[in-house]
C-alpha positions as CSV (number, residue, x, y, z in Angstrom):
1,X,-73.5,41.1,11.4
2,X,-73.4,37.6,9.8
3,X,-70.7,35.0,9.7
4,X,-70.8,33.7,6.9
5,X,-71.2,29.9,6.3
6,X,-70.2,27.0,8.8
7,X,-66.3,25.9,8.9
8,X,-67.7,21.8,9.6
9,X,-70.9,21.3,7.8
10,X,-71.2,24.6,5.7
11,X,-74.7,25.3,6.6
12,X,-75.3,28.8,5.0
13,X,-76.3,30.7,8.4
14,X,-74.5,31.5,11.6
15,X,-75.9,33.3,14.4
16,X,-74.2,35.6,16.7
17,X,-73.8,34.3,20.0
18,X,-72.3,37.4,21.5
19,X,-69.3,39.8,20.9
20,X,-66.7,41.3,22.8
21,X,-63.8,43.8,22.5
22,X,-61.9,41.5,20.8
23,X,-64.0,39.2,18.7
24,X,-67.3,38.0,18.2
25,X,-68.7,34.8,18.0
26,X,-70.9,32.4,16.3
27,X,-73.1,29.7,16.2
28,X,-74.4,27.2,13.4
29,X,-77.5,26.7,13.5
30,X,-77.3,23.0,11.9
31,X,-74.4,21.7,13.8
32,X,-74.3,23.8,17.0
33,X,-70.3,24.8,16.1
34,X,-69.4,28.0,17.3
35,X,-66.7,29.7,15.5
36,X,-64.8,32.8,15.5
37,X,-65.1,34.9,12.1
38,X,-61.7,35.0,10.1
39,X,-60.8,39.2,10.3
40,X,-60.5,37.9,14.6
41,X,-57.8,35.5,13.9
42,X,-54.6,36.0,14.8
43,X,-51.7,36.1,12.8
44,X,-49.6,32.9,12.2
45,X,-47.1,34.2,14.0
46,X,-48.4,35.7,16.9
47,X,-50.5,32.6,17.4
48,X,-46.9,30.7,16.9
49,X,-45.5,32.9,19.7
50,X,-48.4,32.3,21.8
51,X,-47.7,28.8,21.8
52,X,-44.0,29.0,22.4
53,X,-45.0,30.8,26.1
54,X,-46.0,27.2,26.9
55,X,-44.2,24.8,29.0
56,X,-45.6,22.3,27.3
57,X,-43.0,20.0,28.0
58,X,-42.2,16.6,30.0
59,X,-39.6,18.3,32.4
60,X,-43.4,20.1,33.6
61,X,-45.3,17.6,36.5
62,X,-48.5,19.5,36.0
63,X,-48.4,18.7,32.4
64,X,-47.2,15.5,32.3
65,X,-50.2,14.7,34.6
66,X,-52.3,16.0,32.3
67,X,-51.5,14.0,29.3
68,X,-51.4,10.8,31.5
69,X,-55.1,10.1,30.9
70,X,-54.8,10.7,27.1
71,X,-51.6,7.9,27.5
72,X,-54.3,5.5,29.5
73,X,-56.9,5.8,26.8
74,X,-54.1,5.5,23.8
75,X,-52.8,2.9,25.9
76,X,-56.8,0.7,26.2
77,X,-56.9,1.1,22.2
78,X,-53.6,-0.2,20.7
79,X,-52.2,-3.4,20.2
80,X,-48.8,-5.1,19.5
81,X,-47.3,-2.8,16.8
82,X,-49.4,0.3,16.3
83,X,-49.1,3.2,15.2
84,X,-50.0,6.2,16.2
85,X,-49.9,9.9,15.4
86,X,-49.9,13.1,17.5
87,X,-51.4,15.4,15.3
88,X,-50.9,19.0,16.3
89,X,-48.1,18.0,19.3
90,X,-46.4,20.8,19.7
91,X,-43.2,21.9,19.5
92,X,-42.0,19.6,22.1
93,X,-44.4,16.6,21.4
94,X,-44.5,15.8,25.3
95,X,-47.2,13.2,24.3
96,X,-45.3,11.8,21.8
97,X,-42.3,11.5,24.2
98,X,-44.8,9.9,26.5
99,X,-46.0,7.1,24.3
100,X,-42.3,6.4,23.3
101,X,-41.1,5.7,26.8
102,X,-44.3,3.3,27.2
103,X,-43.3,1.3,23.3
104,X,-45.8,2.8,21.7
105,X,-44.8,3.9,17.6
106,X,-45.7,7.2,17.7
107,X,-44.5,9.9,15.8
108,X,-45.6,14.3,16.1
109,X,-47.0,16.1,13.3
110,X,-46.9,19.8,13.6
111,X,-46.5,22.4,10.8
112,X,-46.0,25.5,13.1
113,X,-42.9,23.7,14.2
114,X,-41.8,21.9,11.0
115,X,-42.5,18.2,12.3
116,X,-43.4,16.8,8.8
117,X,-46.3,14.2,8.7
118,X,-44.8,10.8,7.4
119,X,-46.4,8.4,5.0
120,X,-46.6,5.6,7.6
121,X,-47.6,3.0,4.5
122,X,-51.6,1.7,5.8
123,X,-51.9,4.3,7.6
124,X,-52.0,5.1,11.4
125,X,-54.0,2.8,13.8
126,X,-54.5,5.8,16.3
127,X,-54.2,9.4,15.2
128,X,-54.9,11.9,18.7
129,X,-55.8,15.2,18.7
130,X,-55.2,16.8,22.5
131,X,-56.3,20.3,22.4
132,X,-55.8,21.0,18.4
133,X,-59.1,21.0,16.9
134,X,-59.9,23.9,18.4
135,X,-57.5,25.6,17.0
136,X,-57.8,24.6,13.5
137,X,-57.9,27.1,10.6
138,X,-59.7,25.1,7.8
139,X,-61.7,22.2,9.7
140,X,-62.7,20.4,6.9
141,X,-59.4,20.2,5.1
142,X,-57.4,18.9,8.0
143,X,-60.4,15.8,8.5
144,X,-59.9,15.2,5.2
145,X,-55.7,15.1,6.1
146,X,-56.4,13.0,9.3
147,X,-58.6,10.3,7.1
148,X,-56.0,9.9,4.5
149,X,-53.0,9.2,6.9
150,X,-55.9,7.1,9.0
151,X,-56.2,3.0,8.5
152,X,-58.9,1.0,7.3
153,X,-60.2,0.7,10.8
154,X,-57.5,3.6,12.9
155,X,-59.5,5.9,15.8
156,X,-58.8,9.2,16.4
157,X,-58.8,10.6,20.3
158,X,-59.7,13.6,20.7
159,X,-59.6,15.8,23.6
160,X,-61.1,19.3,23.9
161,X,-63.7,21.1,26.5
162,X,-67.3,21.4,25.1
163,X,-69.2,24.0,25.3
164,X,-72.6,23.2,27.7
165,X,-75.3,26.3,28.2
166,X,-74.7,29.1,25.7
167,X,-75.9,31.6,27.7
168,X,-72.2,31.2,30.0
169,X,-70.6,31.0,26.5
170,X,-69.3,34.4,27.1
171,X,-67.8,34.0,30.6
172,X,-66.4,30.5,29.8
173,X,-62.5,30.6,30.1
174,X,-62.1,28.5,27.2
175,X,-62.9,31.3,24.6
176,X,-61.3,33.9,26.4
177,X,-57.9,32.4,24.6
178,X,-57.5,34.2,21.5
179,X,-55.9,31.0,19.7
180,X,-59.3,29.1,20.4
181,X,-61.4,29.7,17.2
182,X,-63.7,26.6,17.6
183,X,-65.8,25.4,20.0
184,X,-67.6,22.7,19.8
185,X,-70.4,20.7,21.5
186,X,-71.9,17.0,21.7
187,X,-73.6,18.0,18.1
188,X,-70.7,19.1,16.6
189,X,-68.5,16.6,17.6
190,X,-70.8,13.9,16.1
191,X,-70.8,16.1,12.6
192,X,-67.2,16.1,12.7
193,X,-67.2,12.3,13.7
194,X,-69.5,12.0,10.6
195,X,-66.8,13.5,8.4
196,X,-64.3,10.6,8.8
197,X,-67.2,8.3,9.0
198,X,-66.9,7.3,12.5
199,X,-69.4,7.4,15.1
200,X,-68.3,9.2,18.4
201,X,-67.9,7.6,21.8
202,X,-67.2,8.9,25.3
203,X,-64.9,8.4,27.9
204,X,-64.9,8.5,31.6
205,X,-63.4,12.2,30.4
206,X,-65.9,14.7,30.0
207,X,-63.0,16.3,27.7
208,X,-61.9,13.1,25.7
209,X,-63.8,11.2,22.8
210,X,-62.7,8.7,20.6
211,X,-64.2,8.6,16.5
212,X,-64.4,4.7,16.1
C-alpha cells in the first residue's frame, strides 16, 4: 500500500504508519507529516455537518476559555491598528468575536460557511490558524493563499496538537476524528514554516506556534 507523494514538501515516498477500519495512515519520510490518503476523506458535506454539531460558539464557557490563550498571544503580537485574520473560523467565528470585543481588526475567513476572504490592501499583520491546518485538503495551496493575504512582515499563529512517539500514533485521540487528515510534528511544522519563509517559534503552549 503506498500513499502516494507528500501533501507539504512532496517527497515521492510515504510510509504507512498503521491502518484501521476506517482509514490508514502515513508518514513522510522527509518531513515527518503524517497524512491520511485522499479515497478516506470525507465528503464536503458530511465533514460540513460534522462541524455544524459544534458549539463552537461564545455563548459556550468551555470554549471561550479555550480560545482565551490564542486572544493572549494575538493580543502580545499586535500593535495600534492591526489587522488580523481568522483563517478557517468557523461558522460562528467565536475568535473573531473575541478579538472584536478587545479592538482588535479582525475579520473570519471560511469557505464552508461562505465568509469571503477580503483584500485587506498590505495585507494582514496576523493571520491565525486555531485548529485548521489539520484539516486542510490541499496544504500547499492554502500557504500559498495565507502568504498572499500576509504583509511584508505579518505572523501567522497557529495552534494544533503534535504528534510525539509514533508508536501511540494509533491510540492518540487526535486522529480518531475523521475530519483530521494532517498531523504534524516539530519537523513538519518547521517545513510548513519554511513555505511562507518564516522560521517557527514556540510558546508557553505546547499546542500554539507562531511563523515569524
Amino acid at each position: 500500500m503506498s500513499g502516494g507523494k507528500c501533501r507539504l514538501c512532496c517527497f515521492g515516498r510515504l510510509d504507512l504508519v498503521c491502518q484501521n477500519k476506517r482509514r490508514a495512515f502515513f508518514i513522510c519520510e522527509s518531513c515527518g507529516l503524517i497524512t491520511v490518503p485522499q479515497e478516506y476523506w470525507l465528503s464536503v458535506d458530511d465533514e460540513k455537518r460534522r462541524y455544524s454539531l459544534h458549539n463552537n460558539s461564545i455563548s459556550n464557557d468551555g470554549y471561550v476559555k479555550f480560545l482565551s490563550c490564542m486572544v493572549d498571544e494575538v493580543q502580545k503580537l499586535c500593535v495600534p491598528g492591526s489587522g488580523v485574520l481568522d483563517f478557517g473560523s468557523g461558522e460562528e467565528a467565536a475568535l473573531c468575536q473575541l478579538l472584536s470585543k478587545k479592538g482588535i481588526n479582525c475579520y473570519a475567513y471560511d469557505p464552508l460557511f461562505c465568509k469571503n476572504l477580503q483584500d485587506n490592501g498590505s495585507g494582514f499583520d496576523i493571520i491565525i490558524l486555531c485548529e485548521v491546518i489539520e484539516h486542510i485538503r490541499d496544504i500547499r495551496a492554502e500557504l500559498e493563499l495565507i502568504n498572499k493575504h500576509l504583509s511584508e512582515d505579518g505572523k501567522v499563529i497557529l495552534r494544533t496538537q503534535t504528534c510525539g512517539d509514533i508508536t501511540k500514533f494509533a491510540g492518540w485521540w487526535y486522529a480518531q476524528d475523521l475530519t483530521h487528515i494532517n498531523f504534524f510534528n516539530q519537523k513538519s511544522l518547521k517545513a510548513a514554516a519554511g513555505l511562507l519563509n518564516k522560521r517557527l517559534c514556540r510558546t508557553e503552549h505546547s499546542d500554539i506556534f507562531v511563523l515569524r
